[in-house]
FIBAKOL-796148 format. One record per residue (C-alpha): residue in three letters; x negated, y negated, z; residue number from 1. Coordinates in steps of 0.001 Angstrom, whole numbers, plus 500000, padded with zeros to 6 digits. Layout:
FIBAKOL-796148
R  code       u       v       w  pos
R   ALA       X       Y       Z  NUM
...
END
This chain:
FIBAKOL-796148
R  code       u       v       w  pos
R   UNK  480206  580914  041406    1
R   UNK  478250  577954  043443    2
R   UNK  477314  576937  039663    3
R   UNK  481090  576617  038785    4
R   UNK  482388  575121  042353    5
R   UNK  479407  572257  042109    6
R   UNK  480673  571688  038363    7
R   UNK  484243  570619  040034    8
R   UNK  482997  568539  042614    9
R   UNK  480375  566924  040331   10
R   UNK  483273  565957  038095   11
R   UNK  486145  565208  040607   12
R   UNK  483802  563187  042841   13
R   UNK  482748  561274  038751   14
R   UNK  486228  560905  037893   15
R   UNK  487098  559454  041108   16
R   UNK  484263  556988  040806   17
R   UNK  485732  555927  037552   18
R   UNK  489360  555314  039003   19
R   UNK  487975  553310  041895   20
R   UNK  485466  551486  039809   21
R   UNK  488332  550507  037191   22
R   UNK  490776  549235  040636   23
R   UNK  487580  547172  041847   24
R   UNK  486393  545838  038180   25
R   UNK  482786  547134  039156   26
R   UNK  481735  546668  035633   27
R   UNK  478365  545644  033685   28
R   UNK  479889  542451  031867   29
R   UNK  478302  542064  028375   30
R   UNK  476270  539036  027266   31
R   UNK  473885  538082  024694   32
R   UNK  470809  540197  025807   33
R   UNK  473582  543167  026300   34
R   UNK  473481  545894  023753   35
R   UNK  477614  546363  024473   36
R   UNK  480245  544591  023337   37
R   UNK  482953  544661  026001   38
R   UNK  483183  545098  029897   39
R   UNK  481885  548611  030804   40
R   UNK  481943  550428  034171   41
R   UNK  478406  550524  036075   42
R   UNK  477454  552869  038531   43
R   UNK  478476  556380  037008   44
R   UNK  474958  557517  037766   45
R   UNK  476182  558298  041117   46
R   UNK  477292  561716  039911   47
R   UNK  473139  562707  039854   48
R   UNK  472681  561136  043147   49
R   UNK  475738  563983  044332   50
R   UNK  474100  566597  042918   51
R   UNK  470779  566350  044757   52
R   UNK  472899  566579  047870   53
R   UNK  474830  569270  047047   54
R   UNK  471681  570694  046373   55
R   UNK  470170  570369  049617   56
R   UNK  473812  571123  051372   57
R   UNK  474242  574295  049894   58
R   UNK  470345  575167  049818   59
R   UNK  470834  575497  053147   60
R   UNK  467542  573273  054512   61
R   UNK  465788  569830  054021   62
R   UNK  462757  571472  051925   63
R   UNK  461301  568204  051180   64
R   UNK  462365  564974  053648   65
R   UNK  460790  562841  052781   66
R   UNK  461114  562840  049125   67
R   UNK  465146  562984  050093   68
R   UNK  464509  559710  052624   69
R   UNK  463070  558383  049531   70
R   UNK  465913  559525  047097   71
R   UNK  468448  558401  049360   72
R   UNK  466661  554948  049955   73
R   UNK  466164  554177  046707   74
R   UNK  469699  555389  045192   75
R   UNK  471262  553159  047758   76
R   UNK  469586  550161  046822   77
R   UNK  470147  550991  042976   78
R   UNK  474214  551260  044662   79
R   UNK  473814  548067  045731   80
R   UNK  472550  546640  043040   81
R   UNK  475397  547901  041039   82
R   UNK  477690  545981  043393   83
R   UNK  476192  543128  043972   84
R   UNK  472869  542122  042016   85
R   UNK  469901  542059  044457   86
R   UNK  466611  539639  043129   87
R   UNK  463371  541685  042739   88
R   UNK  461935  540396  046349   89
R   UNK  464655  542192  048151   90
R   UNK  464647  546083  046215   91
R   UNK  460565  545611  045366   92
R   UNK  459501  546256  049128   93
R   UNK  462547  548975  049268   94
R   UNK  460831  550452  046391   95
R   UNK  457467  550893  047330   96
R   UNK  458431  552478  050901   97
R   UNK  460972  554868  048839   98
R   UNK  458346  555846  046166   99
R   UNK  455557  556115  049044  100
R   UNK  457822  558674  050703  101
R   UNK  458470  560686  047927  102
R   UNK  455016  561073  046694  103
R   UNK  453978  561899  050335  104
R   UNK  456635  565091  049795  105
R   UNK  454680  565527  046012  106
R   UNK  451035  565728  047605  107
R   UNK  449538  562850  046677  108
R   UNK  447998  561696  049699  109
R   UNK  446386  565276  050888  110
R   UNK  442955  564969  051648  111
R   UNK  441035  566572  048293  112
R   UNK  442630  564193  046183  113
R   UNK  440242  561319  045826  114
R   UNK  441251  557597  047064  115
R   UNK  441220  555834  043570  116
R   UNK  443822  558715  041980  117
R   UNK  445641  558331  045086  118
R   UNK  445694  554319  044571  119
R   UNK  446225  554849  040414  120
R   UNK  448656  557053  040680  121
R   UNK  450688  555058  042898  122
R   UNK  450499  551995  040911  123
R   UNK  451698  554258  037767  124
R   UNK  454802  555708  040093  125
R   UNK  456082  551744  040793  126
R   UNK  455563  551613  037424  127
R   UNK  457503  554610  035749  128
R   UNK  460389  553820  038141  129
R   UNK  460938  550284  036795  130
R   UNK  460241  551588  033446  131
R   UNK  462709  554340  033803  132
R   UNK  465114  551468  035081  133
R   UNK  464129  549117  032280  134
R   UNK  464713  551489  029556  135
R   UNK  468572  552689  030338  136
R   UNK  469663  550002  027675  137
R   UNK  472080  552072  025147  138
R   UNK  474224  554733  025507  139
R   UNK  473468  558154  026211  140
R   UNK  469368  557797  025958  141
R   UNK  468556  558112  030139  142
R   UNK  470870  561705  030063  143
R   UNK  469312  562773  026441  144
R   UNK  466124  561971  027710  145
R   UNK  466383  563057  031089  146
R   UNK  467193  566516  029434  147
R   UNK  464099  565908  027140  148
R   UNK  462012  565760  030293  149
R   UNK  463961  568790  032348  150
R   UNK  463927  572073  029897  151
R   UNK  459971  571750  029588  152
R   UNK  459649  571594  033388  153
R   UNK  462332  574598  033965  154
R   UNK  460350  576464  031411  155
R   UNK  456974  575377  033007  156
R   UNK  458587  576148  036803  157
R   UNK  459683  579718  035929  158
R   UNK  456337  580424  034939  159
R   UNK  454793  578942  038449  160
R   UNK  457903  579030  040748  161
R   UNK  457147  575641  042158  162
R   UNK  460385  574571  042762  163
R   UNK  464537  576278  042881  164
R   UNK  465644  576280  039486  165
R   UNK  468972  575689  040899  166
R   UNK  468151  572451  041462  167
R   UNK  467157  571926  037720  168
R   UNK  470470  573451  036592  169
R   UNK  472544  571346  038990  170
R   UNK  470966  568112  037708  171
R   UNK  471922  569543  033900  172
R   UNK  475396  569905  035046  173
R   UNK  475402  566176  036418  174
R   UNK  473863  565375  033296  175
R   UNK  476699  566551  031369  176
R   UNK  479361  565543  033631  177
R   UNK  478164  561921  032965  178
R   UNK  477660  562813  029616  179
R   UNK  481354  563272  028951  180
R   UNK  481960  559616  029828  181
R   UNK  478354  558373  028252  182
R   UNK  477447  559936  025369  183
R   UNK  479993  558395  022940  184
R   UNK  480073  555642  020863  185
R   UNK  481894  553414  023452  186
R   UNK  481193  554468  026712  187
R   UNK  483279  554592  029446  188
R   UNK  481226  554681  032190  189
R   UNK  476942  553387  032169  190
R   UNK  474570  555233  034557  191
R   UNK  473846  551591  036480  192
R   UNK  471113  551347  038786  193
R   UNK  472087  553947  040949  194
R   UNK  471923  556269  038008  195
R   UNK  468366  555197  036842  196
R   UNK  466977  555084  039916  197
R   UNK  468000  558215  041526  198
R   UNK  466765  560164  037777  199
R   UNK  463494  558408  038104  200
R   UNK  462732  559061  042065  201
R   UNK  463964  562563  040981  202
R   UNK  461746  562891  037784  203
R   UNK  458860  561271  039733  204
R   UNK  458940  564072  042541  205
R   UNK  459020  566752  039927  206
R   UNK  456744  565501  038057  207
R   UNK  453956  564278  040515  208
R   UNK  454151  567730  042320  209
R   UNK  453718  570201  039478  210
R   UNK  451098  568082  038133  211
R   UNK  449234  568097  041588  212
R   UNK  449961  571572  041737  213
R   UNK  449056  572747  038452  214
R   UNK  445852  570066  038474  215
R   UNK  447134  569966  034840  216
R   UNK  447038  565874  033747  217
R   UNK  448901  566952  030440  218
R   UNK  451771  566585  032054  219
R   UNK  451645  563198  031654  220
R   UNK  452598  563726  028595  221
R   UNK  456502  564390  029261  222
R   UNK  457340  560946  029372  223
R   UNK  454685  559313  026912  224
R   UNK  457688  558134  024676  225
R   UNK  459159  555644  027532  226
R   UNK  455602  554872  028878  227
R   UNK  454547  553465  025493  228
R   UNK  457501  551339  025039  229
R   UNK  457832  550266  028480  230
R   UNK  454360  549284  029405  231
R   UNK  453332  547772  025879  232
R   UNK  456634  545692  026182  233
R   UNK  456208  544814  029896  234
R   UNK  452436  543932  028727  235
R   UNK  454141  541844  025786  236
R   UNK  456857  539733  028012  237
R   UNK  453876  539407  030859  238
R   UNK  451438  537503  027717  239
R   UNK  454507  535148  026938  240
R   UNK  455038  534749  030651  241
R   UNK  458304  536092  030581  242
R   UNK  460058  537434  034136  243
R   UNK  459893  541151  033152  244
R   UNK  462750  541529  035549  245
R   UNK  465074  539425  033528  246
R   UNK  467220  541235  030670  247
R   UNK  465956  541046  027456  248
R   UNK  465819  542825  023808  249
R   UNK  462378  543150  023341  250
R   UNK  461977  547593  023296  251
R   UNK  461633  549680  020407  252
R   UNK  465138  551287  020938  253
R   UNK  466729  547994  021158  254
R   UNK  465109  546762  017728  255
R   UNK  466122  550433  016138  256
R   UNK  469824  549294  017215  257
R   UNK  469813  545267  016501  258
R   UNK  467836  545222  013631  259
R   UNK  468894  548603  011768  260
R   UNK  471625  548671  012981  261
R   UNK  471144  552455  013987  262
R   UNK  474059  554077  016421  263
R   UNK  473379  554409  019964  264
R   UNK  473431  557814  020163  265
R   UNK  471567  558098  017179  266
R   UNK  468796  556398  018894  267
R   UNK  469390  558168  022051  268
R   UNK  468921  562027  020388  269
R   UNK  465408  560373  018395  270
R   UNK  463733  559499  021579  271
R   UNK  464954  561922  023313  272
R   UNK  464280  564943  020209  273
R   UNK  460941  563349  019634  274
R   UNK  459644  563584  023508  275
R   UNK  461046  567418  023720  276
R   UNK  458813  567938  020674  277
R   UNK  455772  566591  022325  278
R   UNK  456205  568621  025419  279
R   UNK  456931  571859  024067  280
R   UNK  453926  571662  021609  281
R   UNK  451562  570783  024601  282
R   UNK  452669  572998  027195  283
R   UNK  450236  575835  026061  284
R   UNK  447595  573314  027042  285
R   UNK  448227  573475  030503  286
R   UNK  445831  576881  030630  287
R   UNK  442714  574549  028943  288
R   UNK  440410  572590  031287  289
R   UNK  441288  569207  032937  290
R   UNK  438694  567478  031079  291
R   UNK  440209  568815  027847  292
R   UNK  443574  568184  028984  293
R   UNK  442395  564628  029737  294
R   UNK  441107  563954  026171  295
R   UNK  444514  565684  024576  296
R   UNK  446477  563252  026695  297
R   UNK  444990  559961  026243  298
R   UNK  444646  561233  022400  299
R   UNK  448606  561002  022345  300
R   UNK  448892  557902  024234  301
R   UNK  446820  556326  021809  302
R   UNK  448679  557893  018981  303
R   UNK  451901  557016  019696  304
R   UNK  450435  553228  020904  305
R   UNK  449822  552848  017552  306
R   UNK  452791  553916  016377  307
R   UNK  454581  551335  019158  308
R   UNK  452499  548059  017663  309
R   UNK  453010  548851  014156  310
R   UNK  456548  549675  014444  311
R   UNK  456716  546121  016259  312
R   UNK  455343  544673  013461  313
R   UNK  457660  546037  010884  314
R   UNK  460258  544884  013135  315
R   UNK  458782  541554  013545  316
R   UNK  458453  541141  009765  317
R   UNK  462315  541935  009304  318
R   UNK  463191  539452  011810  319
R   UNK  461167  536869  010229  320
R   UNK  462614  537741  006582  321
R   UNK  466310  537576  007997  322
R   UNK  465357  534332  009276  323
R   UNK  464314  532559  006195  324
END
């Protein structure tokens, strides 16, 4: 029954969103780096913020505060954003207090864990926030692969009971509350910042928690498709001294949709199929020894780096082709 009532709100409180977004013209307005054709509503990632809090409302206590001080921080500024676009000086410093809090909540800082993976991991947290940011380009691939990342971690949970699975299933049913206004060919509503940001402060918690808890560094592994294509393209537009914060068209997915002309959604399920692949083939690994675990993981960042530069090539070469 609390499943079906938090359905209703999640979409009432969505569908309101989309009414007053539509009266105030909150929209993402399409240009030539945009990967949509015609004025879109932003902010529709607001319905995952919700759900956290009707989490922790009908949980009945603040488990974790300062992860949710973090949440809350860092969905507001993604709100913000939405409404008015902030420059990177004013949401960086918000973002590295938010993500401090939240990995606080995770573990990170307790004393047995060693300064440098404290330091390294925190540098890879600022970074898989942006990333998750950066990536929410096309339609439908942050709630496809959101979902990609959340069914290996339920399964993963109900084997260790590190966290309420009702708080996995309520982010599914935000997932497909925005997914009935998302995942279409033209979408009515786009996550926005608020959306990305609130999924990747979520995603980080999770994540950073159940690998401190488990000690398992496979884990990393649940989100090696977006790390690959983020970092390597971050790394690309940093060599051509590029602003990494400006839009741009430079990602795998992007090149899969511009240059052949693949569907969003189409794009959206193959990221999104081919990371729930990974993680369900490696979660047997989490029993094997770290140092194991450590070789099987940089093994597949490797792999899949190499996929990322020669699929840039290929793409390259068409580009230059079309041009001649």
């Amino acid at each position: 029954m609390q499943l079906i009532i938090n359905f209703i709100i999640l979409s009432i409180a969505t569908y309101t969103y989309y009414r007053y977004a539509q009266k105030k013209n909150i929209l993402d307005n399409p240009n030539k780096r945009s990967s949509h054709v015609t004025p879109t509503i932003r902010g529709g990632g607001m319905v995952f913020f919700i759900a956290v809090l009707l989490y922790f409302l009908f949980h009945g206590q603040v488990e974790y505060p300062y992860f949710l001080s973090g949440f809350i921080l860092l969905s507001l500024v993604g709100f913000i954003d939405d409404r008015k676009t902030l420059s990177a000086k004013v949401r960086f410093p918000f973002q590295l207090l938010s993500i401090t809090l939240i990995l606080y909540d995770a573990g990170l800082f307790s004393d047995n864990i060693p300064m440098y993976v404290q330091t390294s991991s925190f540098v890879v947290a600022v970074g898989f926030v942006n990333a998750f940011n950066f990536m929410d380009g096309i339609n439908g691939i942050t709630g496809f692969y959101t979902v990609a990342v959340i069914l290996p971690l339920m399964f993963i949970n109900h084997s260790y009971h590190i966290f309420d699975e009702k708080w996995f299933i309520d982010l599914l049913l935000a997932v497909l509350v925005f997914g009935f206004f998302n995942f279409r060919k033209k979408a009515l509503m786009f996550a926005g910042d608020i959306g990305s940001m609130s999924l990747a402060s979520l995603l980080l918690f999770w994540l950073s928690k159940t690998i401190i808890e488990l000690k398992s560094p496979i884990l990393l592994s649940l989100v090696v498709v977006y790390g690959i294509d983020s970092a390597w393209t971050i790394l690309y537009r940093l060599k051509n001294k590029e602003n990494i914060f400006d839009a741009h068209r430079w990602h795998l997915y992007q090149k899969l949709v511009d240059i052949c002309q693949y569907p969003h959604l189409k794009v959206a399920v193959l990221y999104a199929g081919v990371q729930l692949i990974i993680n369900f083939m490696f979660i047997p690994v989490i029993q094997k020894t770290k140092f194991l675990q450590l070789i099987i993981t940089f093994g597949i960042y490797l792999f899949f780096s190499m996929l990322y530069f020669l699929a840039q090539k290929y793409f390259n070469s068409r580009m230059i082709g079309s041009s001649e």
